[in-house]
PDBQT receptor file of N, H, CA, C and O in Angstrom, charges set to zero:
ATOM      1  N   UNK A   1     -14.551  -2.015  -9.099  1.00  0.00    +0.000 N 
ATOM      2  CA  UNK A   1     -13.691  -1.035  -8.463  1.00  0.00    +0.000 C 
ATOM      3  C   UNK A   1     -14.039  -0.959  -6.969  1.00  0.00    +0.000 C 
ATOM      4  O   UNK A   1     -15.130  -1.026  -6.404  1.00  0.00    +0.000 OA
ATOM      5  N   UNK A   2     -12.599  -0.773  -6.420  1.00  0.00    +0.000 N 
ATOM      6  H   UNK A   2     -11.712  -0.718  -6.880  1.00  0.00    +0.000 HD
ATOM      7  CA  UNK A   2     -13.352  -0.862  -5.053  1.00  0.00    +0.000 C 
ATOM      8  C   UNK A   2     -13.387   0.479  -4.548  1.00  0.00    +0.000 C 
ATOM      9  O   UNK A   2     -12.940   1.441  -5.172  1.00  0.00    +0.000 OA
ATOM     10  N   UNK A   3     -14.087   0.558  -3.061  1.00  0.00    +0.000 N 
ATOM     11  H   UNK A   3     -14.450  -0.224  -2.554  1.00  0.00    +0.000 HD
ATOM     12  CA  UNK A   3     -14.636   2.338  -2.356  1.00  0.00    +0.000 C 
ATOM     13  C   UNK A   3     -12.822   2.553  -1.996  1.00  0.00    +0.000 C 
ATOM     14  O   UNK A   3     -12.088   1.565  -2.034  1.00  0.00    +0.000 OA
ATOM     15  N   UNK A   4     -12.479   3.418  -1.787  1.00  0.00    +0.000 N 
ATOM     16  H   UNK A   4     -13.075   4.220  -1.756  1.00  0.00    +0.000 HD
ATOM     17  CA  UNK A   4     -11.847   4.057  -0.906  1.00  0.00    +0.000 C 
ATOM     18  C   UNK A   4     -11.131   3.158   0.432  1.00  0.00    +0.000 C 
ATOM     19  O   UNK A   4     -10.104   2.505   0.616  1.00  0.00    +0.000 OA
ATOM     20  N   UNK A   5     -12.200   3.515   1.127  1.00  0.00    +0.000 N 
ATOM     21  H   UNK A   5     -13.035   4.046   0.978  1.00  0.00    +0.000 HD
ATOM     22  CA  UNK A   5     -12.808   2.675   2.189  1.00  0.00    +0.000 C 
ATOM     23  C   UNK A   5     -12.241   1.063   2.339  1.00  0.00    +0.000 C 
ATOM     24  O   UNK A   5     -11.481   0.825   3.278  1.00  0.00    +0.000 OA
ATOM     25  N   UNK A   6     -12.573   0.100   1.518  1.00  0.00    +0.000 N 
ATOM     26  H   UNK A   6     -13.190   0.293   0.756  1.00  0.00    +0.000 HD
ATOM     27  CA  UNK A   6     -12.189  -0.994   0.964  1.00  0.00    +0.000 C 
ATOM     28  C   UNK A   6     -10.526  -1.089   0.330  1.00  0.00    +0.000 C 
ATOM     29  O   UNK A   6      -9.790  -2.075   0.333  1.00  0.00    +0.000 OA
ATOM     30  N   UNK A   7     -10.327  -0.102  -0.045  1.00  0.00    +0.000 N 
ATOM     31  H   UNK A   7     -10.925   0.699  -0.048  1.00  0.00    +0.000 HD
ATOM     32  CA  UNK A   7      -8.751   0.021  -0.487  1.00  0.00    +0.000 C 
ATOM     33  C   UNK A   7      -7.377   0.243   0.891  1.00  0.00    +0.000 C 
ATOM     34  O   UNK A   7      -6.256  -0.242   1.043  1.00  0.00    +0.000 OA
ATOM     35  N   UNK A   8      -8.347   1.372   1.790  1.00  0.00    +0.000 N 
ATOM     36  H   UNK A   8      -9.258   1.766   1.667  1.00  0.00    +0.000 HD
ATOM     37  CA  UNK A   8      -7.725   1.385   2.975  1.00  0.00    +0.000 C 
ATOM     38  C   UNK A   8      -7.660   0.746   3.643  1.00  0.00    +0.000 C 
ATOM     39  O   UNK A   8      -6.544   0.911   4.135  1.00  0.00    +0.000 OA
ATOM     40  N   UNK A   9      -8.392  -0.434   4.376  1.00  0.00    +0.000 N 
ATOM     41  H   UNK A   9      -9.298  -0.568   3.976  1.00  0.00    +0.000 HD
ATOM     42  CA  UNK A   9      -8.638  -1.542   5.411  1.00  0.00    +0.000 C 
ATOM     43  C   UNK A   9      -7.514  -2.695   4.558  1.00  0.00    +0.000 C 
ATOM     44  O   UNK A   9      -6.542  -3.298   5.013  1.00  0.00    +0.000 OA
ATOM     45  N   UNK A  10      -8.001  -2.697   3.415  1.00  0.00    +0.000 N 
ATOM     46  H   UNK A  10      -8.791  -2.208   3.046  1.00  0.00    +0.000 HD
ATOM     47  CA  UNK A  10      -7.068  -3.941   2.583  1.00  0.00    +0.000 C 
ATOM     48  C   UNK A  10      -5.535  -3.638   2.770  1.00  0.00    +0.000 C 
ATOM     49  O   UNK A  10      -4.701  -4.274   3.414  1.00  0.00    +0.000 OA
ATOM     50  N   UNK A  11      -5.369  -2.257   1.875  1.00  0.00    +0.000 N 
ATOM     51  H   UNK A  11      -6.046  -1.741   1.352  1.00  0.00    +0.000 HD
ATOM     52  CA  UNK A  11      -3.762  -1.944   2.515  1.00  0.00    +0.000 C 
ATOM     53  C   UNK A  11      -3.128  -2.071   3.563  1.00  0.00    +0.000 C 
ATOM     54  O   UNK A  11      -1.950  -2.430   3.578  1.00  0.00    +0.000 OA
ATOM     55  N   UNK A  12      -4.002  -1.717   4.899  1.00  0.00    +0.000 N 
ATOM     56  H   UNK A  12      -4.958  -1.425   4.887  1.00  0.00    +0.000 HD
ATOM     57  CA  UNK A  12      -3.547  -1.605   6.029  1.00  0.00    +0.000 C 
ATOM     58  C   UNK A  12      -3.479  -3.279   7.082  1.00  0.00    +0.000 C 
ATOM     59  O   UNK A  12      -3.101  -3.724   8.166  1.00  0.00    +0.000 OA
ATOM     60  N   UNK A  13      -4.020  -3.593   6.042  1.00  0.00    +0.000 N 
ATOM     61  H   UNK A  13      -4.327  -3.231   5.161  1.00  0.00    +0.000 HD
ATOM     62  CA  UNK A  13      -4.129  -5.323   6.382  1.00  0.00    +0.000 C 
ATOM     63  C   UNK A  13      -2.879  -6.095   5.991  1.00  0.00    +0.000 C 
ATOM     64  O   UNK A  13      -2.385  -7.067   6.564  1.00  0.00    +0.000 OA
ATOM     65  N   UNK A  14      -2.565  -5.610   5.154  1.00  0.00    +0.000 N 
ATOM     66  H   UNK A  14      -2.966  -4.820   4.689  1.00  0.00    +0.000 HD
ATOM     67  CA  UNK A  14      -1.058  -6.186   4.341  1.00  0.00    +0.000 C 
ATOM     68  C   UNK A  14      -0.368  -5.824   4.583  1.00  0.00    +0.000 C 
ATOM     69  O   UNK A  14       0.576  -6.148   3.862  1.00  0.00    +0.000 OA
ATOM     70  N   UNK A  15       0.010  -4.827   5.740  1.00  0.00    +0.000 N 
ATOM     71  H   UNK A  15      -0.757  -4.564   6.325  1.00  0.00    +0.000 HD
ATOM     72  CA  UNK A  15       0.993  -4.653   6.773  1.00  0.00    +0.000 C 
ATOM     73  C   UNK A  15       1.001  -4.658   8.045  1.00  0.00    +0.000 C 
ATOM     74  O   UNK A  15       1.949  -4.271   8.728  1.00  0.00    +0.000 OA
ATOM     75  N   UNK A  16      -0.070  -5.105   8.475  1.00  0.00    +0.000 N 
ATOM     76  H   UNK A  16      -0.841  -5.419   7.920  1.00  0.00    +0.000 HD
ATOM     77  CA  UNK A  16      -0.644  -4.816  10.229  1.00  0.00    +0.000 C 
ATOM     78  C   UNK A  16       0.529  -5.623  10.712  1.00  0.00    +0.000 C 
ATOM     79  O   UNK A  16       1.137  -4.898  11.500  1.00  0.00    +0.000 OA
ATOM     80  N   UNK A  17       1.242  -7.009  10.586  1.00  0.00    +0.000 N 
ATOM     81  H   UNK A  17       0.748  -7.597   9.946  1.00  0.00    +0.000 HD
ATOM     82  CA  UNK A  17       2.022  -7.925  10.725  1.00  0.00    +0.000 C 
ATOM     83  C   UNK A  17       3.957  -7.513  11.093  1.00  0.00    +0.000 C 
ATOM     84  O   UNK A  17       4.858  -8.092  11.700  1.00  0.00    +0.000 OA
ATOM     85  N   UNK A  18       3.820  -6.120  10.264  1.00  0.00    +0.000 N 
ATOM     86  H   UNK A  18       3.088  -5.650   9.771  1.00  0.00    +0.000 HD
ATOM     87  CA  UNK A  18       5.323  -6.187  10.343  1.00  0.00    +0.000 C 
ATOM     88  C   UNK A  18       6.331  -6.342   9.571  1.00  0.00    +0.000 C 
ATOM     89  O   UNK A  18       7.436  -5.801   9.532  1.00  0.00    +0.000 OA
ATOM     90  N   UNK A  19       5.663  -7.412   8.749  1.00  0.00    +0.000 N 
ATOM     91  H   UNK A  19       4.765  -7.851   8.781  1.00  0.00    +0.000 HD
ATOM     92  CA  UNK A  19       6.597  -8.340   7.918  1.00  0.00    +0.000 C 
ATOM     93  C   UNK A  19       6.157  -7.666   6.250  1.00  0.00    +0.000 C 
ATOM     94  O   UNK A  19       5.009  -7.741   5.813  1.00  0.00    +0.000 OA
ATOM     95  N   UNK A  20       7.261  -7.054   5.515  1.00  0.00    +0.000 N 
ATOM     96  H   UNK A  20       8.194  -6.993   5.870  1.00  0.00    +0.000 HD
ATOM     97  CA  UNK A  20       7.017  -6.608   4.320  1.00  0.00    +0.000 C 
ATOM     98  C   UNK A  20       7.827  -7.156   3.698  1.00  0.00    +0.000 C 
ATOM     99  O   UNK A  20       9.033  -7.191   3.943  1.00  0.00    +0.000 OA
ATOM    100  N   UNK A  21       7.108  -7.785   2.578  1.00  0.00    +0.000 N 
ATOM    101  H   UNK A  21       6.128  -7.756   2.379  1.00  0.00    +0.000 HD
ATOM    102  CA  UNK A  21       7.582  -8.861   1.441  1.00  0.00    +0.000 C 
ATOM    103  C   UNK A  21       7.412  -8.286   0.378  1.00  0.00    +0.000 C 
ATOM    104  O   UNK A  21       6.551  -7.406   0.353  1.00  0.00    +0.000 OA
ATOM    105  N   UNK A  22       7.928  -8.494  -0.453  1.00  0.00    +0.000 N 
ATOM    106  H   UNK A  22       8.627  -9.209  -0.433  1.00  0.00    +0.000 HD
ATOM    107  CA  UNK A  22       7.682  -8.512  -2.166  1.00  0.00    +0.000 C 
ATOM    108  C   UNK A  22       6.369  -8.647  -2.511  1.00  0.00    +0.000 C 
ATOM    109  O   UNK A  22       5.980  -8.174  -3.579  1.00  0.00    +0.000 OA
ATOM    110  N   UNK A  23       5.608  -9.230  -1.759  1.00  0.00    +0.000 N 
ATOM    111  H   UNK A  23       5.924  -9.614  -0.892  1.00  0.00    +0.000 HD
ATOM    112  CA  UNK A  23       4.213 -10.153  -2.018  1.00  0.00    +0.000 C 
ATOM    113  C   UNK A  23       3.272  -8.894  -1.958  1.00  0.00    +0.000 C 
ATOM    114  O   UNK A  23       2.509  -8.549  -2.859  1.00  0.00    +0.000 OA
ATOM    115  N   UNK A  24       3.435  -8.320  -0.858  1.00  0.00    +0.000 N 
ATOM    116  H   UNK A  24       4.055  -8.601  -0.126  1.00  0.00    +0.000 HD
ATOM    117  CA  UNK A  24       2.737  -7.776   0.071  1.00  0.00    +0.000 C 
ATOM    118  C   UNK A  24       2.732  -6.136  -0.787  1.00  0.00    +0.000 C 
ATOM    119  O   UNK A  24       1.814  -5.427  -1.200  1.00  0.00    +0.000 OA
ATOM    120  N   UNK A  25       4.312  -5.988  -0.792  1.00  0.00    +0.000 N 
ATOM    121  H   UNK A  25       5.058  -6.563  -0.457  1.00  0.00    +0.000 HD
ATOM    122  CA  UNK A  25       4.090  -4.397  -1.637  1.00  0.00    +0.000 C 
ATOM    123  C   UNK A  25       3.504  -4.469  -3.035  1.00  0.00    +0.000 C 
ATOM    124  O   UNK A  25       3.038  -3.408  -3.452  1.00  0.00    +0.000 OA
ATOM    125  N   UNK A  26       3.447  -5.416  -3.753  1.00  0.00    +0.000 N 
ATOM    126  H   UNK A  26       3.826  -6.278  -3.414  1.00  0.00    +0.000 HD
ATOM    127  CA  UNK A  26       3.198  -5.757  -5.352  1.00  0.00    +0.000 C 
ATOM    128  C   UNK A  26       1.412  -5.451  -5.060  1.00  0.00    +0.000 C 
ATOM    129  O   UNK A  26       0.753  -4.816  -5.884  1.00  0.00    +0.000 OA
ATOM    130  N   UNK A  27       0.851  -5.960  -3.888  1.00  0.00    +0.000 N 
ATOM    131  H   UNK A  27       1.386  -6.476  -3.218  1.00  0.00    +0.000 HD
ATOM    132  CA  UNK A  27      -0.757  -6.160  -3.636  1.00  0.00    +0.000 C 
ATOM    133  C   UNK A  27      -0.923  -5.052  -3.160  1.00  0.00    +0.000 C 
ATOM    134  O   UNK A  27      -2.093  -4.670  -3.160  1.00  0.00    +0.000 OA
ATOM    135  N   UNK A  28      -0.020  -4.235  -2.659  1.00  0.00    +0.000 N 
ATOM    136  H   UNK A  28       0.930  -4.545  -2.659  1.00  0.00    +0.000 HD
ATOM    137  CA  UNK A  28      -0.515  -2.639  -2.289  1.00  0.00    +0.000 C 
ATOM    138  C   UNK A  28      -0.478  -1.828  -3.679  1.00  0.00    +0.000 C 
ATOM    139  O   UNK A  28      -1.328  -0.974  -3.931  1.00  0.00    +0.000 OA
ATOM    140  N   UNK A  29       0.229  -2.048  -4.277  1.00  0.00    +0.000 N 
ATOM    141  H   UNK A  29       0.920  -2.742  -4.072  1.00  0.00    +0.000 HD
ATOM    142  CA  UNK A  29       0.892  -1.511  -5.621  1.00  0.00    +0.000 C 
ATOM    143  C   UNK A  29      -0.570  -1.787  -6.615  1.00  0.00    +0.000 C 
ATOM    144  O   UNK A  29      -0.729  -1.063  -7.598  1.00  0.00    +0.000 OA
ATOM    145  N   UNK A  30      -1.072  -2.313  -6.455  1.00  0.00    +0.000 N 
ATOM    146  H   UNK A  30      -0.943  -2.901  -5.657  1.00  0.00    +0.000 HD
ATOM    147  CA  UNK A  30      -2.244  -2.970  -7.053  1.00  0.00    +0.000 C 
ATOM    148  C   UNK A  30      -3.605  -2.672  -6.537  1.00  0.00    +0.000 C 
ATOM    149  O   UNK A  30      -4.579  -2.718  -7.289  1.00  0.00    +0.000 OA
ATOM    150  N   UNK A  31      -3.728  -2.299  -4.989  1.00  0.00    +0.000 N 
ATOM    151  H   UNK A  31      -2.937  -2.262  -4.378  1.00  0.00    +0.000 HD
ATOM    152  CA  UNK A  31      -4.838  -1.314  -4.314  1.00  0.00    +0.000 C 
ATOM    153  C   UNK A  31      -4.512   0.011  -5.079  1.00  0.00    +0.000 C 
ATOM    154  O   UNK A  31      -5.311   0.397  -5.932  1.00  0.00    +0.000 OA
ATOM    155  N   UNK A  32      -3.659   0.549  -4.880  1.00  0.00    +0.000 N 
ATOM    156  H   UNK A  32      -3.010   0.236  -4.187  1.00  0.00    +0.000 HD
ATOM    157  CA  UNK A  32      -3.739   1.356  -5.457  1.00  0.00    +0.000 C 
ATOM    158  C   UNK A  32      -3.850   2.037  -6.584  1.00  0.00    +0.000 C 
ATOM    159  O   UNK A  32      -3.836   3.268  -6.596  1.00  0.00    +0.000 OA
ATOM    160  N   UNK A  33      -3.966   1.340  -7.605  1.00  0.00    +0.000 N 
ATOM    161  H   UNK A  33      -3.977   0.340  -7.596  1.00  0.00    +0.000 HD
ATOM    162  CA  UNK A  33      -4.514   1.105  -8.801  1.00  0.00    +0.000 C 
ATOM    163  C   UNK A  33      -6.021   1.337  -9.064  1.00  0.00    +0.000 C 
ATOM    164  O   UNK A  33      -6.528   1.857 -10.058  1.00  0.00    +0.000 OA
ATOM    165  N   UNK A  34      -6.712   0.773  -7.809  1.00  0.00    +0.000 N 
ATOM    166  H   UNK A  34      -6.300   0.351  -7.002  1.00  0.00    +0.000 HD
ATOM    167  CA  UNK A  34      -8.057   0.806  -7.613  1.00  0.00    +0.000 C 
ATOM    168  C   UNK A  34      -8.483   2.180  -7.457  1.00  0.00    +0.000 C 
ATOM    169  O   UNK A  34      -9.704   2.312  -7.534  1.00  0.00    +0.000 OA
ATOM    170  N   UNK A  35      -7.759   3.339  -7.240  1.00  0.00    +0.000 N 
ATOM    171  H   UNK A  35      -6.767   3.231  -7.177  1.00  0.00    +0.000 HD
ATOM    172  CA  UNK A  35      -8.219   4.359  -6.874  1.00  0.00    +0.000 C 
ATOM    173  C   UNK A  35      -8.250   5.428  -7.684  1.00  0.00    +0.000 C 
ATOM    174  O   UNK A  35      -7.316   5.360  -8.482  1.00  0.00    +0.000 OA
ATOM    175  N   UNK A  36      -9.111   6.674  -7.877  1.00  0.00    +0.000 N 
ATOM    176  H   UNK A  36      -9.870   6.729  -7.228  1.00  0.00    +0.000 HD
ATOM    177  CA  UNK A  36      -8.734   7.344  -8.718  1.00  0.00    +0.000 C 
ATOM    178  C   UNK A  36      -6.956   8.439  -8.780  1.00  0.00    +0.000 C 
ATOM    179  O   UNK A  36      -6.206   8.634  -7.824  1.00  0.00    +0.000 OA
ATOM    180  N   UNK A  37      -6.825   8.803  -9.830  1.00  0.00    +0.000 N 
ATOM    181  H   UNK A  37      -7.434   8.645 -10.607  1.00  0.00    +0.000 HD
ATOM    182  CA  UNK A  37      -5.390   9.204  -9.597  1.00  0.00    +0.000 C 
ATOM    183  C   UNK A  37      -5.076  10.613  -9.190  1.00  0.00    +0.000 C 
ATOM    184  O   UNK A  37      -4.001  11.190  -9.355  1.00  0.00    +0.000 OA
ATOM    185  N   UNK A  38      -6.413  11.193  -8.509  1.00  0.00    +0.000 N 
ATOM    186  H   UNK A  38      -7.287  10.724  -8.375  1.00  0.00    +0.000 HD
ATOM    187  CA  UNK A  38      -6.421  12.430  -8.538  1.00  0.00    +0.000 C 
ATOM    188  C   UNK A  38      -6.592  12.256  -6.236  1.00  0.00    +0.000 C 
ATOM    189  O   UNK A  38      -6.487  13.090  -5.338  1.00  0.00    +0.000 OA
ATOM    190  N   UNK A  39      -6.784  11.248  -6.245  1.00  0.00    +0.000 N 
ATOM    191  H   UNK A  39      -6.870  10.570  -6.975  1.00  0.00    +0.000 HD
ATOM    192  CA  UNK A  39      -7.327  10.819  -4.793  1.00  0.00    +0.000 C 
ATOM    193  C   UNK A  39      -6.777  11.157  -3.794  1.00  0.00    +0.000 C 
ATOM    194  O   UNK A  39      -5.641  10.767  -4.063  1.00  0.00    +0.000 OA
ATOM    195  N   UNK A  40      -6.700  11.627  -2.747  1.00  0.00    +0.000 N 
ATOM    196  H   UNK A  40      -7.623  11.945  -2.528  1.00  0.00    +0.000 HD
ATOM    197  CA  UNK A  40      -5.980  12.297  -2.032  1.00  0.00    +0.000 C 
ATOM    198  C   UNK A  40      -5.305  10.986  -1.216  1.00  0.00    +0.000 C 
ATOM    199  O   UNK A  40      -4.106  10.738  -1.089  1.00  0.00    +0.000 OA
ATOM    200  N   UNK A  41      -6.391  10.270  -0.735  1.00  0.00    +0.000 N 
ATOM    201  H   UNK A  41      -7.365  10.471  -0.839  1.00  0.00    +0.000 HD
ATOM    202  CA  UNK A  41      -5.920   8.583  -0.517  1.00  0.00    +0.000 C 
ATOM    203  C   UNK A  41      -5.139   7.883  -1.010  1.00  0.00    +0.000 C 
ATOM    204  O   UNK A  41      -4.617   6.953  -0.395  1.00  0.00    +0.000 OA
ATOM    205  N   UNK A  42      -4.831   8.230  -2.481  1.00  0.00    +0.000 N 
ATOM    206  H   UNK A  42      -5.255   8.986  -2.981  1.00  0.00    +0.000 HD
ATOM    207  CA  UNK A  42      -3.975   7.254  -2.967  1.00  0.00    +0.000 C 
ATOM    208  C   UNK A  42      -2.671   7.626  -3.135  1.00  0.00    +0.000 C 
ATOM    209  O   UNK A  42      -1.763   6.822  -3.346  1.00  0.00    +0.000 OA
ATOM    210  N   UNK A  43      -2.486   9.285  -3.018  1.00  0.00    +0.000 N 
ATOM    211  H   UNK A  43      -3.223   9.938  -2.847  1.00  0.00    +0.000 HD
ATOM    212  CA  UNK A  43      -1.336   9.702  -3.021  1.00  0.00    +0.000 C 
ATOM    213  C   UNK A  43      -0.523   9.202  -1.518  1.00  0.00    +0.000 C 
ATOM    214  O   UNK A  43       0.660   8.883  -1.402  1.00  0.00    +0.000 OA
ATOM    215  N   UNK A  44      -1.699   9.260  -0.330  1.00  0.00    +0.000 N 
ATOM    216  H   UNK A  44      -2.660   9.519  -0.424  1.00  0.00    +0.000 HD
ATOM    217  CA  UNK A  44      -1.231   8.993   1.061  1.00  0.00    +0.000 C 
ATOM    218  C   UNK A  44      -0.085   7.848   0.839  1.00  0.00    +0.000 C 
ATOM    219  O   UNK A  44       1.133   7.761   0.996  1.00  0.00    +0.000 OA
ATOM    220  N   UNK A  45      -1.028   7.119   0.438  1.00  0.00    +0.000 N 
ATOM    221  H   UNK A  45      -2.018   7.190   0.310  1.00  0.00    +0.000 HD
ATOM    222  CA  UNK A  45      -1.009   5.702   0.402  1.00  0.00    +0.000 C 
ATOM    223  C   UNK A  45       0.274   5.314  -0.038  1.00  0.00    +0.000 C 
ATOM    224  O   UNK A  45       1.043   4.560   0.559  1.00  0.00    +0.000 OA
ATOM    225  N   UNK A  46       0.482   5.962  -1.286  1.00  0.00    +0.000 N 
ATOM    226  H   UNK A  46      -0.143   6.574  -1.770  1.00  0.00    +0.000 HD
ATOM    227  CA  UNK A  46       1.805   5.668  -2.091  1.00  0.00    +0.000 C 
ATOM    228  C   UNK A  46       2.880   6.288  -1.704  1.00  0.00    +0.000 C 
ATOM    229  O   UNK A  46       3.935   5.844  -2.157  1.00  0.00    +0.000 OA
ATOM    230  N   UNK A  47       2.932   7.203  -0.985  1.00  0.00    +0.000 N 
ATOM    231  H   UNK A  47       2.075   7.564  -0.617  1.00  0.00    +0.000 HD
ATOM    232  CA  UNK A  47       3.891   7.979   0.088  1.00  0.00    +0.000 C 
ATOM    233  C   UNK A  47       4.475   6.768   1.018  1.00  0.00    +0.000 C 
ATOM    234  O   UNK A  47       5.685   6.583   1.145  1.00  0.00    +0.000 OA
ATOM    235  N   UNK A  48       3.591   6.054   1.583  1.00  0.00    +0.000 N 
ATOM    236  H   UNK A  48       2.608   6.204   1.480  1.00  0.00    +0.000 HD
ATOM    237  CA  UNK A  48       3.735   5.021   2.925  1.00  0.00    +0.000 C 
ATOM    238  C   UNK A  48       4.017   3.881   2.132  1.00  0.00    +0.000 C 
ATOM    239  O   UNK A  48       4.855   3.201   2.724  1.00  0.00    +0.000 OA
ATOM    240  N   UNK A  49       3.714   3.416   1.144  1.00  0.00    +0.000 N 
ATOM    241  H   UNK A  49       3.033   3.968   0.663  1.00  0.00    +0.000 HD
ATOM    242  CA  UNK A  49       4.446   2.323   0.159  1.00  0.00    +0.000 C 
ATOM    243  C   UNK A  49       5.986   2.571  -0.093  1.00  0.00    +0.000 C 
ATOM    244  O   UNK A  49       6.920   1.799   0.127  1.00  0.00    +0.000 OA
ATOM    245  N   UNK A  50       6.005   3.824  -0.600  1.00  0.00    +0.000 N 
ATOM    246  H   UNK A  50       5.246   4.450  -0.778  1.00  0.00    +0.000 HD
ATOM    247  CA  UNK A  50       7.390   4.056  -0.686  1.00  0.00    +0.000 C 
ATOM    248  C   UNK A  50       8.322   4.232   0.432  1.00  0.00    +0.000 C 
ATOM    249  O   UNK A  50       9.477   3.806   0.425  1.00  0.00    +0.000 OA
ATOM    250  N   UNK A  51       7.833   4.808   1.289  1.00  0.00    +0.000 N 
ATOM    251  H   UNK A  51       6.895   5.154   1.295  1.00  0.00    +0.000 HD
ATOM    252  CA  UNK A  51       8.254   3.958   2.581  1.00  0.00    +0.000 C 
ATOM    253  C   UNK A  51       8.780   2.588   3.327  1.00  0.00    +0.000 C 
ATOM    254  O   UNK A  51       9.917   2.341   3.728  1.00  0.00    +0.000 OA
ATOM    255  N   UNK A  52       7.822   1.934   3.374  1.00  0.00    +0.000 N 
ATOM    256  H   UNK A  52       6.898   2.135   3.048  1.00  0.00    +0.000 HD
ATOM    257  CA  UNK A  52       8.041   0.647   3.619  1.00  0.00    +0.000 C 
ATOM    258  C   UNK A  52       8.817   0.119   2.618  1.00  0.00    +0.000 C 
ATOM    259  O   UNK A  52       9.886  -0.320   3.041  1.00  0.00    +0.000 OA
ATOM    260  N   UNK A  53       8.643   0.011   1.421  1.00  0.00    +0.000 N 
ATOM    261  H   UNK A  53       7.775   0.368   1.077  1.00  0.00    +0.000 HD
ATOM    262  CA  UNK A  53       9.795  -0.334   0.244  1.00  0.00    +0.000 C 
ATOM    263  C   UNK A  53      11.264   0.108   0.950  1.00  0.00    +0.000 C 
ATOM    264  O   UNK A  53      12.156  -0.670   1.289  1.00  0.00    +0.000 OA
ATOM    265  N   UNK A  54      11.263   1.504   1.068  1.00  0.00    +0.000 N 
ATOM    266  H   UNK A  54      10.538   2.136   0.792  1.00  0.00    +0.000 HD
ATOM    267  CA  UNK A  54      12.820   1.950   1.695  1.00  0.00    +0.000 C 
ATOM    268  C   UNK A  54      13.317   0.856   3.038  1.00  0.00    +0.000 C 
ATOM    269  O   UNK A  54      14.360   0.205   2.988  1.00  0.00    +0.000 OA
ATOM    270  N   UNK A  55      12.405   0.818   4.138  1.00  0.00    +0.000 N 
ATOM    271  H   UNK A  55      11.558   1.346   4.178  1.00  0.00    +0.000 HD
ATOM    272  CA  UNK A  55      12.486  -0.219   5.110  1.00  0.00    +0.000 C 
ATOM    273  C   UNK A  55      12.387  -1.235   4.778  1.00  0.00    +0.000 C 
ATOM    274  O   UNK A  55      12.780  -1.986   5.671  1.00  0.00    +0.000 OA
ATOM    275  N   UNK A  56      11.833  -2.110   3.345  1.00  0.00    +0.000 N 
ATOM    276  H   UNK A  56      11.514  -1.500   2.620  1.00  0.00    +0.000 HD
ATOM    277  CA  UNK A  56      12.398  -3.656   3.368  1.00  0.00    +0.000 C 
ATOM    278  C   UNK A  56      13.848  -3.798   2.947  1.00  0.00    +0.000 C 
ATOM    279  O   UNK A  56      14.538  -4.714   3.395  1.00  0.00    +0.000 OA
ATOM    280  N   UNK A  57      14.513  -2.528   1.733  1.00  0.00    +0.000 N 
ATOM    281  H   UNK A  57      13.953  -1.784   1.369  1.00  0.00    +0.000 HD
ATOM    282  CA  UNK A  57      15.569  -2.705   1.474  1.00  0.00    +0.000 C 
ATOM    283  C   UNK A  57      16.533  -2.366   2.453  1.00  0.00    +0.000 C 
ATOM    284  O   UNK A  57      17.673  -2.819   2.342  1.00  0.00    +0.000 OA
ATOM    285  N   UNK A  58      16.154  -1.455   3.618  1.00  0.00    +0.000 N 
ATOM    286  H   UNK A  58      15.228  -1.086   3.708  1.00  0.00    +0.000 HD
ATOM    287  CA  UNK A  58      17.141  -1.776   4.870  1.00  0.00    +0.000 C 
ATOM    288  C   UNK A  58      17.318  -2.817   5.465  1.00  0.00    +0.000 C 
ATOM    289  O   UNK A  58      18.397  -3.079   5.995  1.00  0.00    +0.000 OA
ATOM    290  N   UNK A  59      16.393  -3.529   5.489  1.00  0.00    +0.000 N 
ATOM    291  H   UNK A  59      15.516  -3.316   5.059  1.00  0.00    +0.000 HD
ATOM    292  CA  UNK A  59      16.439  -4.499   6.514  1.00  0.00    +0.000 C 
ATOM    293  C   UNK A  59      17.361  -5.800   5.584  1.00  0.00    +0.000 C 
ATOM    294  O   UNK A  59      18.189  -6.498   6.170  1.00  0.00    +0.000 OA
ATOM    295  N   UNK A  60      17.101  -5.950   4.285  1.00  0.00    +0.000 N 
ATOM    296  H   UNK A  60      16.428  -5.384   3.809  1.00  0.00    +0.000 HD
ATOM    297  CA  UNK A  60      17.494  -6.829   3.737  1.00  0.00    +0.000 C 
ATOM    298  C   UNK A  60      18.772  -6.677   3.506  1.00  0.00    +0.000 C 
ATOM    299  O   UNK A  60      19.399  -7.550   2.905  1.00  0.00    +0.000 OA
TER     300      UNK A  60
């Protein structure tokens, strides 16, 4: 399991680029998994996933 810490740098790595793929949200979708479900982090997290999800289907 990974820290917190390790979940955030990774996520934020798989979008630093711009470019949101299928690839990319499935591997966030999957950090976040790593976390507990009570986490205040992971709720962030999945807020800004669902996000970017909304912005790939605009763009596409």
């Amino acid at each position: 399991m990974l820290t917190e810490s390790q979940v955030q740098r990774s996520f934020r790595g798989l979008f630093t680029n711009g470019n949101i793929t299928e690839d990319a949200l499935t591997k966030g979708e999957e950090l976040l998994d790593e976390l507990r479900p009570e986490s205040p982090l992971r709720h962030r997290l999945s807020d800004e996933l669902e996000e970017l999800r909304k912005i790939a289907v605009a763009e596409s």
